[in-house]
N, C-alpha and C positions, 0 to 999 in steps of 0.2 A: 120708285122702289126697285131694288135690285135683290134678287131672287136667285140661290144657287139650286141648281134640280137635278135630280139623278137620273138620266136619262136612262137606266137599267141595262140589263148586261150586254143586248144588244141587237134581238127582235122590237119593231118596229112596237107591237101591240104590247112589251114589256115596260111599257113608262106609265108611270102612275096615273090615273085619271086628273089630278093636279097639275101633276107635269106636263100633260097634253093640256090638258086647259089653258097653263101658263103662259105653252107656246106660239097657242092659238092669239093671246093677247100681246104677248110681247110687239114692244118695237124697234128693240135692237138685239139679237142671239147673238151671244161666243161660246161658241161650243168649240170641244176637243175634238179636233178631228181628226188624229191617229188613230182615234177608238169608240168613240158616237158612230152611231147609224146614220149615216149622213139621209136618209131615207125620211127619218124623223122632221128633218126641215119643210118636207112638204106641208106641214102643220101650219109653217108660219105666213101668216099676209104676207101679200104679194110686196106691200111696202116697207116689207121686214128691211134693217139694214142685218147681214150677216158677216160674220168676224170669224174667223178661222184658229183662235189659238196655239194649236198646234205650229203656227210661224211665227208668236209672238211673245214677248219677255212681260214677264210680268206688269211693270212699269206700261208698258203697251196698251197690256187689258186693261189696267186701273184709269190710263186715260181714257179710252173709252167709258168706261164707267162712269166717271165722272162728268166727262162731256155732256154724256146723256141724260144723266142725274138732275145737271143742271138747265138741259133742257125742257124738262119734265117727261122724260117720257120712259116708261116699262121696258125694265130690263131685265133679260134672263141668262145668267150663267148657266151651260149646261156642259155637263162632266157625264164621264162614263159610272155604269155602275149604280151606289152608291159615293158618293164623294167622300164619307167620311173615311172610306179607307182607299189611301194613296194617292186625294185628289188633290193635294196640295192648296187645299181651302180658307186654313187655317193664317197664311201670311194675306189672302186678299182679306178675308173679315178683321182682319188687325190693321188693316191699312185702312179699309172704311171706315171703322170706327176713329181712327185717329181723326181722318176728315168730318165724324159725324154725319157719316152719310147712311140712312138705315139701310136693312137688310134682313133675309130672312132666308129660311134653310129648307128645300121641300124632300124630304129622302126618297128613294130609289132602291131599286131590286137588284142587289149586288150581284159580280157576275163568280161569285162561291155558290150562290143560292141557285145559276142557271148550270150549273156547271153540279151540282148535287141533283137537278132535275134529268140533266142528259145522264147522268148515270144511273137512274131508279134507284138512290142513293137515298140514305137516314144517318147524317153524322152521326147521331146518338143512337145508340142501341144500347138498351138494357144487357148488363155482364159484361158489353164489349169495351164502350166508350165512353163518358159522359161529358168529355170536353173538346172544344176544337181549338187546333189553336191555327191562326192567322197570321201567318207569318211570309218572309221573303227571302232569298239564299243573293244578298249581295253586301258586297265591300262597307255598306253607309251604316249596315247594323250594326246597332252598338253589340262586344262582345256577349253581354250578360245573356242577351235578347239570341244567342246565336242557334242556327239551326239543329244543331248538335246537342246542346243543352237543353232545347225543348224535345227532343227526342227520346229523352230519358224518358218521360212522361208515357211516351207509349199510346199519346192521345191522337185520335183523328189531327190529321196536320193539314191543310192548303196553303200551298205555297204561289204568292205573287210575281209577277217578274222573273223569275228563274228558268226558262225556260232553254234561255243559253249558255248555263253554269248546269245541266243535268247531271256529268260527271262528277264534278264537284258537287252537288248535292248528295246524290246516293256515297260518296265515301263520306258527309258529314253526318247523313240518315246513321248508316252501320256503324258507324264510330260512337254516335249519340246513345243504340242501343237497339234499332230497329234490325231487324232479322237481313240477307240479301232477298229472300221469300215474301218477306209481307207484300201486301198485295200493294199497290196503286195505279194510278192510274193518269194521263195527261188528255185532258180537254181543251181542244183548240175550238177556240172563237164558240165559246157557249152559246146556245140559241139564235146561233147567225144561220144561214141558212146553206153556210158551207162547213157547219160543224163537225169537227172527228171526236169521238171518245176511242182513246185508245189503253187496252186496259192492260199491265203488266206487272213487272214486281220493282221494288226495290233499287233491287240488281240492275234490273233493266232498262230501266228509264232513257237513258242516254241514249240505248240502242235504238230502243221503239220511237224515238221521235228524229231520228237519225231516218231510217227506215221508209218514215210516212211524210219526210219533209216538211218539218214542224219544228220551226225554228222562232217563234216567237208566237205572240198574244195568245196564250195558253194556260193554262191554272192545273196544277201537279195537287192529285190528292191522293192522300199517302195515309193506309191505317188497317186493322182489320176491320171495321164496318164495312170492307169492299166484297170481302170470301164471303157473306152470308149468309152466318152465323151468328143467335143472339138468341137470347132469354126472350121468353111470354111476358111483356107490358103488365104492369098490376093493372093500368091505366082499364085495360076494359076485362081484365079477369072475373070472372064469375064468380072465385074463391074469397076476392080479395074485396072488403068494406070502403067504401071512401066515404068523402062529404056528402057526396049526392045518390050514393046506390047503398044497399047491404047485399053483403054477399048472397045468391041464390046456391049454392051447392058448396061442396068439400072437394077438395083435390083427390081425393078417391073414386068422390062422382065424376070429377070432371074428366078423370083418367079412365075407368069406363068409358065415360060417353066417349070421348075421343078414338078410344081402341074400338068401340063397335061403328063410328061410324070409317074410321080406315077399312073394317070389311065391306062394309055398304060399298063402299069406292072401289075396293078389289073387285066385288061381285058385278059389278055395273060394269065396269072396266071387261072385267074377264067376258060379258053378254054381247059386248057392241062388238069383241073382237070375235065372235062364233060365229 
C-alpha cells in the first residue's frame, strides 16, 4: 500500500497520531525535504530505505513507488503540511491509479493552522470575518483566482509561497481594496523551533521581512482579525437560545452583570496597588 501523509507544519509532535504510526511501519519514505522535519525520520526503522524528493522528478518517485509496490512492501509519501494544499499530489494519485496501484490519503495539520497558532489568531471572528481565503501571490495563478480580486472580499487572506513577491503583493493587496493600514502579519517556519511572527501592515510587509531576513518559507496573513477586534460569539452567549441551551438572562442583565463586575476588577486592582 502506498500512503500519502501530511507530515504537519513542522514540529516534530505536529503529525498525526496515524502519520507517526505510519512512519513507524513504513518500509520505504519519500518525503519533501525542502520542508519536512527531517527530525520526523527518526520514527522510521532502522531498515527504512529513505528517498529524498526534493532532488527528484516525479517519474523518479513514481519508480520507486512502484518498485516497492511490487515488492510488497509499505510505502509512505510524506509531504509538508497538509498535502492537499500545494502538495502536488493530485498528478502522483492519477498516475497510480492508471497503474492500478492502491492508495490512500492520511491528512495533516497544515502549516495556515501553525502559523494562526504562533499568532494567538481566530480567522473567523464574529463582525469581522467569516471567510479565509487560501491563496498564493505568483505568475501560475490563473487571473480570475488573482490576489487583487480576492481582496475585494475584505476576508482574512493567507498567502502561500509569496514571500519573495512582498512588494508586489501589498501593491496588489491596496489595488484589490485592502487599506496600506490593515494589519498583517509574516510567519516564518511556523512551529519550527526557529519561528518569527512578525506583525505589521499592509504597507509594510516588504519592509518587515527585508528587515528580519526572511526571505522564504513563510505564510503572510493579512486581514482585520489581526487588531483585535470583534463581536461577543452567540456560540456561548447567555442571551442567546441554541440547540442545546436556552438562554439564562436578557442583554440588559448581561450588561449589568458585565458593568458591575468591571468594578469588582477596578476595586481589586485599585487594593493590590495600595
Amino acid at each position: 500500500m502506498i500512503t500519502f501523509v501530511g507530515a504537519g507544519p513542522g514540529a516534530e509532535d505536529l503529525i498525526t497520531v496515524r502519520g507517526q504510526r505510519l512512519l513507524k511501519e513504513a518500509d520505504i519514505v519519500i518525503y519533501a525535504g525542502s520542508l519536512v522535519n527531517p527530525g520526523l525520520l527518526k520514527l522510521c526503522k532502522e531498515e527504512c530505505e529513505i528517498y529524498n524528493s526534493a532532488k527528484m522528478t516525479l517519474e523518479e518517485v513514481l519508480e520507486v513507488m512502484v518498485k516497492g509496490y511490487g515488492d510488497g512492501k509499505e510505502i509512505e509519501r510524506l509531504h509538508t503540511g497538509d498535502p492537499c494544499l500545494y502538495g502536488a499530489i493530485r498528478e502522483q494519485m492519477d498516475e497510480l491509479k492508471k497503474l492500478e496501484i492502491p492508495y490512500e490519503d492520511c491528512p495533516g495539520v497544515s502549516s495556515f493552522c501553525g502559523a494562526a497558532a504562533a499568532l494567538e489568531a481566530e480567522y473567523t471572528l464574529p463582525g469581522i470575518s467569516q471567510s479565509v481565503v487560501i491563496t498564493r501571490m505568483a505568475g501560475r495563478t490563473p487571473e480570475k483566482e488573482s490576489v487583487r480580486s480576492f481582496a475585494a472580499h475584505q476576508a482574512t487572506m493567507v498567502l502561500f509561497l509569496s514571500t519573495g513577491l512582498l512588494k508586489e503583493l501589498s501593491a496588489e493587496l491596496i489595488e484589490g481594496g485592502y487599506s496600506e493600514d490593515t494589519p498583517a502579519a509574516i510567519v516564518y517556519k511556523a512551529t519550527w523551533p526557529e519561528q518569527k511572527v512578525l506583525r505589521c501592515t499592509v504597507g509594510t510587509l516588504e519592509q518587515t521581512a527585508r528587515e528580519a531576513d526572511v526571505t522564504k518559507t513563510a505564510l503572510i496573513v493579512v486581514g482585520e482579525v489581526l487588531d483585535g477586534t470583534y463581536e461577543r460569539s452567540k456560540l456561548y452567549d447567555p442571551t442567546f437560545t441554541t440547540e442545546f441551551r436556552q438562554a439564562s438572562c436578557s442583554k440588559k442583565e448581561l450588561g449589568q452583570t458585565g458593568e458591575n463586575q468591571s468594578t469588582e476588577m477596578r476595586q481589586e486592582a485599585e487594593e493590590q496597588n495600595r
